[in-house]
C-alpha positions as CSV (number, residue, x, y, z in Angstrom):
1,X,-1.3,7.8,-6.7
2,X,0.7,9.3,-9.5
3,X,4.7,8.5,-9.8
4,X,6.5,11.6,-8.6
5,X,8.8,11.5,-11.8
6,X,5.7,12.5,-13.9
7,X,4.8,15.7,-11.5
8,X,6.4,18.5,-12.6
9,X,4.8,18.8,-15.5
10,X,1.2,17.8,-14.8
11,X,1.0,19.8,-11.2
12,X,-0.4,22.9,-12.4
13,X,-3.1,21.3,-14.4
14,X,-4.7,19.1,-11.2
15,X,-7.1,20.9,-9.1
16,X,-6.1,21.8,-6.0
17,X,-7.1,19.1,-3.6
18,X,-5.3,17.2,-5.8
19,X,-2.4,18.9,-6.5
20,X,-2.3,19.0,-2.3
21,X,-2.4,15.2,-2.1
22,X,0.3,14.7,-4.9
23,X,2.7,16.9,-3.2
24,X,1.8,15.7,0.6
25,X,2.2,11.7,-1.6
26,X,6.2,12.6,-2.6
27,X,7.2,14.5,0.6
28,X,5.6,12.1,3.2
29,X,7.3,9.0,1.1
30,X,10.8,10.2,0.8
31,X,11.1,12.4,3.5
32,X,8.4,11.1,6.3
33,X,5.3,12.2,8.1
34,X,6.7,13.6,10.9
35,X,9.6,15.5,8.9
36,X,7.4,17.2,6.9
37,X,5.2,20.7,7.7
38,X,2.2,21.8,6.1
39,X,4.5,24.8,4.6
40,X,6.6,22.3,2.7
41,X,3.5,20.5,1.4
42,X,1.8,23.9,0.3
43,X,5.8,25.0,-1.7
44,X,5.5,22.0,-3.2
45,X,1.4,22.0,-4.3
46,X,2.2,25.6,-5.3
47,X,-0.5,26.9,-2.9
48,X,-0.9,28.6,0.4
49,X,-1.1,26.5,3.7
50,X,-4.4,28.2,4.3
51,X,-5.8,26.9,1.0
52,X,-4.7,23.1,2.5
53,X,-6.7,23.4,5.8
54,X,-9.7,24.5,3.4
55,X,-9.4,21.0,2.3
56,X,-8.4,19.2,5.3
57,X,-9.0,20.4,8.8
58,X,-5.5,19.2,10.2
59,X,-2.7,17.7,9.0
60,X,-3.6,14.8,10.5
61,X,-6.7,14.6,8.4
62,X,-4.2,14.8,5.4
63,X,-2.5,12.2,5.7
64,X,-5.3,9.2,6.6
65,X,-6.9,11.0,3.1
66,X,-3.5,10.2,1.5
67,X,-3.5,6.4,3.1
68,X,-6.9,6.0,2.0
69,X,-6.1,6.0,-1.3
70,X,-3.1,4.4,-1.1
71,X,-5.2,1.4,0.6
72,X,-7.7,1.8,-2.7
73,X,-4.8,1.1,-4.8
74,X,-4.1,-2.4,-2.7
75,X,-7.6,-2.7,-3.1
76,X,-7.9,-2.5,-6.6
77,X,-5.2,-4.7,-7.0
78,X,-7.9,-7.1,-5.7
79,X,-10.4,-6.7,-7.6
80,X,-8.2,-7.0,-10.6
81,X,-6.9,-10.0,-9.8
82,X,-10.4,-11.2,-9.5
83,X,-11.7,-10.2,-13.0
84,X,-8.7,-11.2,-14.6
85,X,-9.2,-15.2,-13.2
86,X,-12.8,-15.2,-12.6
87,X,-13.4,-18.5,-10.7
88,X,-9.8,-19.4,-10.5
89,X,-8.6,-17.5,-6.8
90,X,-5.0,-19.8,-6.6
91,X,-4.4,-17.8,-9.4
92,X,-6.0,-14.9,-7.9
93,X,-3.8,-15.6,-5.4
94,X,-0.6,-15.6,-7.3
95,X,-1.6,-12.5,-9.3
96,X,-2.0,-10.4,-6.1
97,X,2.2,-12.1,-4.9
98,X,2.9,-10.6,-8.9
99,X,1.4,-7.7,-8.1
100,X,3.8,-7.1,-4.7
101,X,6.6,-8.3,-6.4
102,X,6.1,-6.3,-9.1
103,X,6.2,-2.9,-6.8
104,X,9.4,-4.6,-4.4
105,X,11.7,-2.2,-7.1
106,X,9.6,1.5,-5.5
107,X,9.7,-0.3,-1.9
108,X,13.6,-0.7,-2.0
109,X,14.1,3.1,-2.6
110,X,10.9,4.5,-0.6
111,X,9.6,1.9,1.4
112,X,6.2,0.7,2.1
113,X,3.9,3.5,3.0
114,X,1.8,1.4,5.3
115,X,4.6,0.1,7.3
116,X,6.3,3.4,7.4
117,X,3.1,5.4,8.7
118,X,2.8,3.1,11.1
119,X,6.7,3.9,12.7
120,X,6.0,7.5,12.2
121,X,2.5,7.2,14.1
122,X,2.4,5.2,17.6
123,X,-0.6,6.7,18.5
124,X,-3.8,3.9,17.8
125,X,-6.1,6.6,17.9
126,X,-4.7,8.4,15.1
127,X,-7.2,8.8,12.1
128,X,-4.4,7.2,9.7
129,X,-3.7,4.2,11.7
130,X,-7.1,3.6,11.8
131,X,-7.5,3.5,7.9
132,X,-4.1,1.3,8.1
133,X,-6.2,-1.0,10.4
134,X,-9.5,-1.1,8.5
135,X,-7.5,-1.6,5.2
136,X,-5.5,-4.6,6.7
137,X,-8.6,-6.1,8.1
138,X,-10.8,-5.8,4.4
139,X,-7.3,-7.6,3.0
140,X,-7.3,-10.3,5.2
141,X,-11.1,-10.9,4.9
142,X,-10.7,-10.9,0.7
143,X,-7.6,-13.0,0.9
144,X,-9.4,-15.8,3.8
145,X,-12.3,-15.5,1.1
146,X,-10.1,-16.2,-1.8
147,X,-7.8,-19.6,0.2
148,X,-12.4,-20.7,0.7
149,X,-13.0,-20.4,-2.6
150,X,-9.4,-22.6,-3.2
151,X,-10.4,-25.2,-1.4
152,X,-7.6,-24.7,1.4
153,X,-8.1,-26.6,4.2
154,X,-7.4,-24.2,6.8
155,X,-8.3,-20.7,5.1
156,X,-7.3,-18.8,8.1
157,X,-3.8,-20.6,8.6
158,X,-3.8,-20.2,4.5
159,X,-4.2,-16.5,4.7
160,X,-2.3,-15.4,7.4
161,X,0.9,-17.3,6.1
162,X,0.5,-15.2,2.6
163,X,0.5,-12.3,4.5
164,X,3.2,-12.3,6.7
165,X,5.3,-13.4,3.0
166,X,4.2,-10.6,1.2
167,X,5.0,-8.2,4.0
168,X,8.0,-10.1,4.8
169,X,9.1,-9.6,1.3
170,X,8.5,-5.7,1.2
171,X,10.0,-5.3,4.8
172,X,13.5,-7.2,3.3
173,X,13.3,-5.4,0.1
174,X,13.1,-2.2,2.2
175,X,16.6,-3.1,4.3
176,X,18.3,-4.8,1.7
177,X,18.6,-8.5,3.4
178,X,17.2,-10.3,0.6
179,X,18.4,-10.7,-3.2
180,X,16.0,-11.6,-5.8
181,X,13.1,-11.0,-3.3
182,X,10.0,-10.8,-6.1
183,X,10.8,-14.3,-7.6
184,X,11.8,-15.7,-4.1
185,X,8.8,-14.3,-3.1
186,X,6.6,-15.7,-6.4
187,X,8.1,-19.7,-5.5
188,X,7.2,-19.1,-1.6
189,X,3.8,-18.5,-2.7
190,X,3.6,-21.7,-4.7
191,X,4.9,-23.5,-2.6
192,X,2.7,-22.7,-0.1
193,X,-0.4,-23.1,-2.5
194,X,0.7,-26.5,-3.3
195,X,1.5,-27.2,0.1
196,X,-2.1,-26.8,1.3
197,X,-3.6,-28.5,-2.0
198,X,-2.1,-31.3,-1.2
């Protein structure tokens, strides 16, 4: 999604839809699902909260449509990593920890929208947990894939203990308990790499 300092100027020229996702993108990340009303999103999207429901049935639909491409910007991240170190995935690896560490400076201000949305929304059955659920699932396959491809002994063991750093590292940055957290972050992960090499 687009940074919110580069809105004003570029809201009226996206369509609609869009314009409804940037705004609904800002409020729900500084403010908070469950704070924010359809009114505010349509003030903000300069538009009418009729014209939002025309888009999206419910509010609810509005913001798993929001997560969704949130999760397609992890995703990405992904896939870049992959063509950028074709056949290499430790480095893979390490270029999706750069790629967290490298967004640790947005997360200490507005924290992580997945583990946010997921406060705001106890509800299982919610449509946005549900893409949460499905996009942490599709990450943990294409990271146990990558830790295969590396040769890691135990791919599962691999995988899971990359996760719970790189969510670590964006729940600390979010409270403030850790200093330094990207390059603390960067050294766990090769540690841990060299760890299960060896």
């Amino acid at each position: 999604m687009t940074s919110t300092a580069r809105r004003p100027s570029r809201v009226a020229k996206l369509p609609p839809r869009e314009r409804i996702l940037d705004a609904a993108e800002e409020l729900f990340q500084s403010e908070g699902i469950r704070r924010v009303g359809v009114q505010a999103i349509a003030e903000r999207a300069e538009t009418t909260k009729m014209a939002i429901y025309r888009h999206f049935e419910t509010k609810d639909a509005l913001v798993a449509e929001w997560l969704r491409i949130v999760a397609a910007d992890y995703q990405a991240a992904f896939d870049r990593v992959e063509a950028e170190h074709p056949g290499r995935p430790k480095e893979q690896i390490l270029g999706l920890a750069r790629f967290i560490a490298d967004s640790l400076p947005a997360i200490s201000y507005r924290g992580c929208p997945f583990i946010n949305s997921l406060a705001e929304l106890p509800d299982r059955s919610h449509p946005a947990r549900q893409v949460i659920e499905q996009h942490k699932a599709l990450q943990t396959r294409r990271l146990v894939g990558m830790c295969t491809e590396a040769g890691l002994p135990d791919p599962e063991q691999a995988a899971a203990e990359i996760t719970f750093v790189l969510e670590g590292a964006q729940v600390s940055t979010q409270n403030g308990s850790i200093d330094d957290a990207g390059d603390r972050l960067l050294k766990i992960i090769e540690g841990l790499l060299a760890r299960h090499d060896a």
